[in-house]
N, C-alpha and C positions, 0 to 999 in steps of 0.2 A: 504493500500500500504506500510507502515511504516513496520508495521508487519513483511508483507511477506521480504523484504528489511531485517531487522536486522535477521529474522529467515535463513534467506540464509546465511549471515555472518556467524551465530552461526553452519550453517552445514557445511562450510568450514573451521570453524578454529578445529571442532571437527571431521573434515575426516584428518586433516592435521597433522597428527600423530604423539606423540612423537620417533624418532628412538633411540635415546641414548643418553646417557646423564652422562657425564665424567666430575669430578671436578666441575669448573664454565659454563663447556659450555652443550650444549642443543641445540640437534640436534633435527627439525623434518624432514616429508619426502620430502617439499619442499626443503628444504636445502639441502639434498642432491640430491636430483635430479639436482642437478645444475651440480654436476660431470658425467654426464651421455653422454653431448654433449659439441658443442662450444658454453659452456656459464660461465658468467664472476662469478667468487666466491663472496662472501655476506661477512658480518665478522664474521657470525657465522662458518661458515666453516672454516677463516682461526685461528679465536680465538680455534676452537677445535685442529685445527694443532698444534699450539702455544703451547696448555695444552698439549697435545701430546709428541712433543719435551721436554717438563719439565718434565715428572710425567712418561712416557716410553720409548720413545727413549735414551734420555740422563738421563735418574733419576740419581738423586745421584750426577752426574759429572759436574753440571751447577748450583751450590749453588752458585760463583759468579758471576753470569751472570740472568739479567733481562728481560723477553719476555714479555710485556706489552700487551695487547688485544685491540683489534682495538674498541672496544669501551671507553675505557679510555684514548688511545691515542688521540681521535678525542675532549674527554672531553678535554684532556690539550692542545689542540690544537686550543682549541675555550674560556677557559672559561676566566675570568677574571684575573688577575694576582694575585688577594689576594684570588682567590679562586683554586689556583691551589693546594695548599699545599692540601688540602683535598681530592686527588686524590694520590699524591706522594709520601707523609709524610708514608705512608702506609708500601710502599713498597720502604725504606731503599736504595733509589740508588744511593745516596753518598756513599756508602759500596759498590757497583757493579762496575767490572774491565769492565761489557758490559753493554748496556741497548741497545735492539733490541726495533724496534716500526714499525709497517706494517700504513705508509701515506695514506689517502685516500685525493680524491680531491674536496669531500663533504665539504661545505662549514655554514652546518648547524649542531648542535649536535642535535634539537630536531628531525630531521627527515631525516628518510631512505634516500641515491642518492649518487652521487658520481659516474665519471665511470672509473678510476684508479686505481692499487696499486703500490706503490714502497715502500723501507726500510731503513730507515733509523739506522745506529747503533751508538751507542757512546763509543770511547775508551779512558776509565780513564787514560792510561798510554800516550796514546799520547793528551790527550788533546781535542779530535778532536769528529765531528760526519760525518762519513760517509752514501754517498747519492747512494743507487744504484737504478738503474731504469731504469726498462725494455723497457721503451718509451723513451730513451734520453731525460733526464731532463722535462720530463711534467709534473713534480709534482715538481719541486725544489721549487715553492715557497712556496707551502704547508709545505715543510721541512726544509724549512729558517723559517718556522712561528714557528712552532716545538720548531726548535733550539733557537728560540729566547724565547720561551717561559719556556726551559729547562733548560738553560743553565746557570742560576744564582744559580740553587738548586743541579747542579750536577759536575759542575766545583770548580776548585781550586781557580779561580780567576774570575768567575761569565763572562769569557767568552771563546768562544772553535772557535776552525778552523773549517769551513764545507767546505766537500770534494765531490764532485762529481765524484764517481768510474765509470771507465770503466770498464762496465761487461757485459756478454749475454743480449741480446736485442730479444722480441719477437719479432714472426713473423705473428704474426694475431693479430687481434683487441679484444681478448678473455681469453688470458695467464698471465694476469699481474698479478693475486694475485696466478697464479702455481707458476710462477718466483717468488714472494717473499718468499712462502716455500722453494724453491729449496734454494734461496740464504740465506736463514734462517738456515736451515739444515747443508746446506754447512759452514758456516761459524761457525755455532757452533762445530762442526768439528774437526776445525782447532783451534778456541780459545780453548777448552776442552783441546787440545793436544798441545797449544802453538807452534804451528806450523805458520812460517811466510806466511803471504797472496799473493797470483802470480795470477792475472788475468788472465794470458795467462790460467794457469790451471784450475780456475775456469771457464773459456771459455770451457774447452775441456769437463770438468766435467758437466753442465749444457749448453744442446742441446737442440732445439724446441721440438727434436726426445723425449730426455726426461724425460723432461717435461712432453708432452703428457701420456709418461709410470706412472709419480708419481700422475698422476689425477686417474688412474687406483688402481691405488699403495693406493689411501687416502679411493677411496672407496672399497677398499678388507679388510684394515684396520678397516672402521667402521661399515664391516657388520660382521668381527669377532668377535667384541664387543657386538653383538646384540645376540651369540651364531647360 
C-alpha cells in the first residue's frame, strides 16, 4: 500500500511540469493554472510577477527600489530577530529609496496556507511604510509584524510611520494577490518617474474590470516565455 501511495506522489509531481523558469522563480503547470479561473494566486506566481517587474518590465529603471519575494518576506516576517539579518543583509535596503513586500496572512514559514494578499511598501524619504489592501485592513496586523520586524534595519532612527492607504478594494473573494500586482506595477510607475501618488487616480487606474484583464495579461506573458 506504501508503495503504491509514494508511487502516485512520484507521478504527480512528474506530470506536474516545469512551465518556465525566469531568474529565481519557477513556474510549473499547477501554478499556472491558477490564472485560468477564480482562483487565489500562490507566491510563486506573484514572486515570478515580482522578477518580472525587475528584470523586464522596468529593467534598468528600479536599481533603487526593492521587490522582495513572498517567500523571504514571510521568512522576515516570522523569523527571529537575530536571524533576520540573514535574509536582509543581502539585499542592501538601507541603500533602497523603496522596498515593496507582497503580506501574506500565513502564519507559519514552514508550510504552504495563508488566504490573503496585501502590500506593503517602505518610503526612505518619508520615513514611513505604506499599507494597501485590497480587503480593508485584513492583513494590517500581519504588516505591523512586518514593520516591526523591519524597521530597525531600514530606518534612520530604527522607527517608521505605518500608513494605511486608501486604495481599490476587490470585489470577490479571489483578487487579492491581482490587486497586489496591479498596485505593485502601478506604483512602481510612479516612483520610477517621481511622480506624486493620488489615490483618487490610482482608483481610476486599477478596476475589478482590470484587474481581471492583467490575470489574462500575466498568463499571455508566461506563455511567450515558453516560445
Amino acid at each position: 500500500m506504501l508503495t503504491i501511495v509514494i508511487t502516485e506522489i512520484c507521478n504527480c509531481i512528474m506530470a506536474d511540469e516545469i512551465v518556465v523558469s525566469f531568474h529565481n522563480s519557477l513556474l510549473r503547470e499547477s501554478d499556472v493554472s491558477l490564472l485560468d479561473g477564480p482562483r487565489w494566486l500562490n507566491d510563486k506566481l506573484i514572486g515570478f510577477a515580482f522578477e518580472y517587474f525587475e528584470h523586464t518590465a522596468f529593467a534598468g529603471k528600479v536599481d533603487n527600489i526593492a521587490i522582495i519575494s513572498p517567500e523571504v518576506t514571510q521568512f522576515i516576517k516570522l523569523s527571529a530577530e537575530s536571524e533576520i539579518g540573514v535574509f536582509v543583509n543581502p539585499l542592501d535596503l538601507p541603500q533602497k529609496d523603496y522596498i515593496f513586500l507582497a503580506v501574506n496572512n500565513n502564519s507559519s514559514y514552514s508550510s504552504v496556507g495563508g488566504s490573503h494578499w496585501s502590500l506593503l511598501v517602505f518610503s526612505k524619504e518619508d520615513q514611513s511604510f505604506m499599507h494597501f489592501d485590497p480587503l480593508h485592513k485584513s492583513n494590517a496586523q500581519d504588516a505591523k509584524q512586518l514593520v516591526l520586524q523591519l524597521q530597525p534595519l531600514v530606518t534612520d532612527t530604527g522607527m517608521a510611520n505605518y500608513v494605511e492607504m486608501s486604495c481599490p478594494q476587490q470585489e470577490n473573494g479571489y483578487d487579492c494577490g491581482m490587486f497586489v500586482l496591479c498596485f505593485t506595477e502601478y506604483l512602481l510607475g510612479k516612483f520610477m518617474n517621481a511622480e506624486k501618488l493620488s489615490m483618487a487616480s490610482m482608483s481610476k487606474e486599477i478596476t475589478q474590470r482590470k484587474v481581471s484583464e492583467k490575470r489574462i495579461e500575466l498568463k499571455w506573458i508566461i506563455q511567450d516565455m515558453t516560445g
